[in-house]
LUMLOMI-651484 format. One record per residue (C-alpha): z, y, x; residue in three letters. Coordinates in steps of 0.25 Angstrom, whole numbers. Layout:
<vopa Z="Z" Y="Y" X="X" res="Ala"/>
...
//
This chain:
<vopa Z="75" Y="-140" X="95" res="Unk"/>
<vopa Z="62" Y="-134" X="89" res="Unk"/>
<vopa Z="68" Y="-126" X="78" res="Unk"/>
<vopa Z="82" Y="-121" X="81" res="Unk"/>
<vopa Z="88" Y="-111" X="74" res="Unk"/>
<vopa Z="99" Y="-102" X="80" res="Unk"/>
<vopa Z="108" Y="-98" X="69" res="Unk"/>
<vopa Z="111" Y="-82" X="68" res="Unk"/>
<vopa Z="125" Y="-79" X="75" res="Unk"/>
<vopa Z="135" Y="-75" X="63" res="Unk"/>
<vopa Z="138" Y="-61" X="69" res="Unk"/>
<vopa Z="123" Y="-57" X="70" res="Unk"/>
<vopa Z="121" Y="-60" X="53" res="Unk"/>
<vopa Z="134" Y="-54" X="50" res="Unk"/>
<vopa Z="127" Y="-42" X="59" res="Unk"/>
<vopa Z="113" Y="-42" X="51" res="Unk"/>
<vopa Z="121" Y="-42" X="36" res="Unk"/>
<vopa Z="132" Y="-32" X="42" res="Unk"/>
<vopa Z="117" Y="-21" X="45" res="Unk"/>
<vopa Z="111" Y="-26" X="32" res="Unk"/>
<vopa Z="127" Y="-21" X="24" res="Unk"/>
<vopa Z="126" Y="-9" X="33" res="Unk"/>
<vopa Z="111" Y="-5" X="29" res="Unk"/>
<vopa Z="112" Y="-8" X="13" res="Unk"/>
<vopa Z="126" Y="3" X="16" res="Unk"/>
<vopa Z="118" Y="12" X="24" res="Unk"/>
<vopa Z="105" Y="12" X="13" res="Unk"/>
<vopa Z="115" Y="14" X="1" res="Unk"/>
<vopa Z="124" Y="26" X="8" res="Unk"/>
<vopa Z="110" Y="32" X="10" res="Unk"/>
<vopa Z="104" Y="31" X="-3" res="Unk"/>
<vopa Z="117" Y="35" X="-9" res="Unk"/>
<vopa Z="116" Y="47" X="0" res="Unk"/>
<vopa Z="101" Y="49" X="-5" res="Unk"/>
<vopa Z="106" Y="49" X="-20" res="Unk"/>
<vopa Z="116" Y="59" X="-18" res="Unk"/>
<vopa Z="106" Y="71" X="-10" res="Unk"/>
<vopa Z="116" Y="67" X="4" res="Unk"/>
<vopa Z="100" Y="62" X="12" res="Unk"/>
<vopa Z="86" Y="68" X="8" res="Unk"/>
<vopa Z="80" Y="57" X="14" res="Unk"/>
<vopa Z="78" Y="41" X="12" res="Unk"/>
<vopa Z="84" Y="34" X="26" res="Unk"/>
<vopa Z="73" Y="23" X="33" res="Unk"/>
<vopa Z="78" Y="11" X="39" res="Unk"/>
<vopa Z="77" Y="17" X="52" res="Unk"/>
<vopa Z="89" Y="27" X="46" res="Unk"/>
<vopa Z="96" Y="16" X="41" res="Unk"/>
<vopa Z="96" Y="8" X="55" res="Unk"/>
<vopa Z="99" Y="23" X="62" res="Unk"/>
<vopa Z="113" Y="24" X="56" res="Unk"/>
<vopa Z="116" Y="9" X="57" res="Unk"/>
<vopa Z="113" Y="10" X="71" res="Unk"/>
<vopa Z="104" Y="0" X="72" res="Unk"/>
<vopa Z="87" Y="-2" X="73" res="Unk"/>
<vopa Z="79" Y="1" X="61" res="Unk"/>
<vopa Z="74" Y="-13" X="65" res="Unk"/>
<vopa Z="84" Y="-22" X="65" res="Unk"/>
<vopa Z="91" Y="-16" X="54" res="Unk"/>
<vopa Z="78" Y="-19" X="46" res="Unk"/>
<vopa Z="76" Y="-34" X="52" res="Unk"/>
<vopa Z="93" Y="-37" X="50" res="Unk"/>
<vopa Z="89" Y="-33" X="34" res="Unk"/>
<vopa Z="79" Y="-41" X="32" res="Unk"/>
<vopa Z="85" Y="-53" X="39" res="Unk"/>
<vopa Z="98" Y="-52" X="32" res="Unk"/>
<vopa Z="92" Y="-48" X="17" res="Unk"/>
<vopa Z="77" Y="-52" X="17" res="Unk"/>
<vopa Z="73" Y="-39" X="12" res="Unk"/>
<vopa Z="69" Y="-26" X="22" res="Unk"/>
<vopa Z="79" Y="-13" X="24" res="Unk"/>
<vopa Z="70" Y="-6" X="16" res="Unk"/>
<vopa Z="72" Y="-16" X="3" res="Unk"/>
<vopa Z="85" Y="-11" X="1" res="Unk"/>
<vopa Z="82" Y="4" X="2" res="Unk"/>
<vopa Z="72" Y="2" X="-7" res="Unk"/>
<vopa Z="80" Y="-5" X="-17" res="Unk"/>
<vopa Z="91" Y="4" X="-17" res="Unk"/>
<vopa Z="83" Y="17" X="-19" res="Unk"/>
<vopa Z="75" Y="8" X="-31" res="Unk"/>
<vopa Z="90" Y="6" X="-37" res="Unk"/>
<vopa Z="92" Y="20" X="-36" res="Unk"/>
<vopa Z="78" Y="26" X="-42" res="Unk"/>
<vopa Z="80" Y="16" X="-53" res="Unk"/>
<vopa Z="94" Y="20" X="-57" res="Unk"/>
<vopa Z="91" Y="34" X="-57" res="Unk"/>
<vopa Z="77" Y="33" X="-64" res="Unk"/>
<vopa Z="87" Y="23" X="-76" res="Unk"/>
<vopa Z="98" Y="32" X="-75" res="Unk"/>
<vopa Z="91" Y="48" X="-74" res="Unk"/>
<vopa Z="82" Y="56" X="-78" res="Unk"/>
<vopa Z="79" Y="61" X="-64" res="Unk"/>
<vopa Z="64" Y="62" X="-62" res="Unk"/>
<vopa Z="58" Y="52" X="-55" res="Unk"/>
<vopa Z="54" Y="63" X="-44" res="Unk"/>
<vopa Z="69" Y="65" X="-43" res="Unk"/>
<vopa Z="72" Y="53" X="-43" res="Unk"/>
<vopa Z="62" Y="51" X="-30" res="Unk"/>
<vopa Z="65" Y="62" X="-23" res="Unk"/>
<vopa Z="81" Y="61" X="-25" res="Unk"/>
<vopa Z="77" Y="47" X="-16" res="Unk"/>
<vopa Z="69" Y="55" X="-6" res="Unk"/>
<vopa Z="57" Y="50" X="-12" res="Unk"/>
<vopa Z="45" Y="57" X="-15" res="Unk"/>
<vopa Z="41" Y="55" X="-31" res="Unk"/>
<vopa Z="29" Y="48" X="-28" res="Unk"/>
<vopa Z="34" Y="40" X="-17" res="Unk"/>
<vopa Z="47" Y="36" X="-27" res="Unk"/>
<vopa Z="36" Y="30" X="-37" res="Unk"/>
<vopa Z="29" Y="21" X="-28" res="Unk"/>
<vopa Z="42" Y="17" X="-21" res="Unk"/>
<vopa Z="49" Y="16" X="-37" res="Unk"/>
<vopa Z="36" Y="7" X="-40" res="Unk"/>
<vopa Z="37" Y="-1" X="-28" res="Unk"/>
<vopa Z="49" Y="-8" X="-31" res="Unk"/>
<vopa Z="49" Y="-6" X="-48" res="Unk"/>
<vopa Z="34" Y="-9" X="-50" res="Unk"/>
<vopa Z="35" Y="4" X="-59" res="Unk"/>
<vopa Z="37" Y="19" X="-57" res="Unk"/>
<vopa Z="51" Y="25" X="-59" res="Unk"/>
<vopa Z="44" Y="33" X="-71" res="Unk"/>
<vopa Z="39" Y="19" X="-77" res="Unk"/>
<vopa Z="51" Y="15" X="-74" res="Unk"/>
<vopa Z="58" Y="24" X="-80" res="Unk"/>
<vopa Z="53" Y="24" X="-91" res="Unk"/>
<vopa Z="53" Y="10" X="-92" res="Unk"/>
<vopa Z="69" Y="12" X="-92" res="Unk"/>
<vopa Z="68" Y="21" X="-104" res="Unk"/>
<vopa Z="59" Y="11" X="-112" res="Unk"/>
<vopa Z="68" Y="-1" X="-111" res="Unk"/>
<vopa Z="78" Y="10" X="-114" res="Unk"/>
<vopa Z="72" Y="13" X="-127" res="Unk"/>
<vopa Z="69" Y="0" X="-131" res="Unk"/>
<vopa Z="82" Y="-4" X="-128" res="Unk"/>
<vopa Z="87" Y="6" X="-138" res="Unk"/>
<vopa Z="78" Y="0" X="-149" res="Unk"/>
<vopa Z="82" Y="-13" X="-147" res="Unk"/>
<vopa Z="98" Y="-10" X="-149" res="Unk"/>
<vopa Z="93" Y="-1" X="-162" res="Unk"/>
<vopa Z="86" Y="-13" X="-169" res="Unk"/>
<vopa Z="98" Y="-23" X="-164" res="Unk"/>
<vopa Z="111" Y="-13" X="-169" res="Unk"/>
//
């Protein structure tokens, strides 16, 4: 009897991946409500757990039990997808581009360079050089 393991009941995982569906829903109707100017500022898990009415806590341990990754994983990626389109397919400034996801400019940069490795103008302008040498290439090959 030393190491019995009781399984998890099926109802209660249905219940932890049903909260993890429900939050990824809740974080993409907020940023979309971010891009469109409908929220000034970014929601914390805290708000996220408010509206699913349920403790910040536990929504944060039921997410990292069920993907391996923490809440704020997520968020993060999502608003990196959305600075990244917008710096590929804009010309927005960068500041714009910060404050349009209630960030402050200097704050965007070191979140930007957190998860790139580079700044969104390095980055940028990485876009345009691959750009250019992409052209090149298709001149010399035609």
């Amino acid at each position: 009897m030393a190491n019995m393991v009781t399984p998890i009941p099926k109802k209660i995982l249905a219940r932890q991946h049903e909260i993890t569906a429900d939050f990824l829903k809740e974080i993409d109707k907020h940023l979309a409500d971010v891009i469109a100017g409908r929220v000034e500022d970014m929601f914390e898990i805290r708000d996220v757990a408010a509206l699913m009415h349920i403790h910040p806590t536990h929504l944060s341990n039921t997410i990292k039990l069920t993907t391996g990754k923490s809440p704020c994983f997520f968020f993060e990626e999502r608003i990196m997808n959305i600075a990244r389109k917008e710096l590929e397919t804009t010309d927005r400034t960068i500041a714009d581009i910060a404050t349009w996801l209630t960030f402050d400019p200097s704050n965007f940069t070191k979140f930007f360079r957190r998860f790139s490795g580079v700044s969104p103008k390095e980055y940028r302008q990485q876009l345009y050089a691959s750009a250019i040498s992409g052209q090149k290439t298709e001149t010399v090959t035609i």
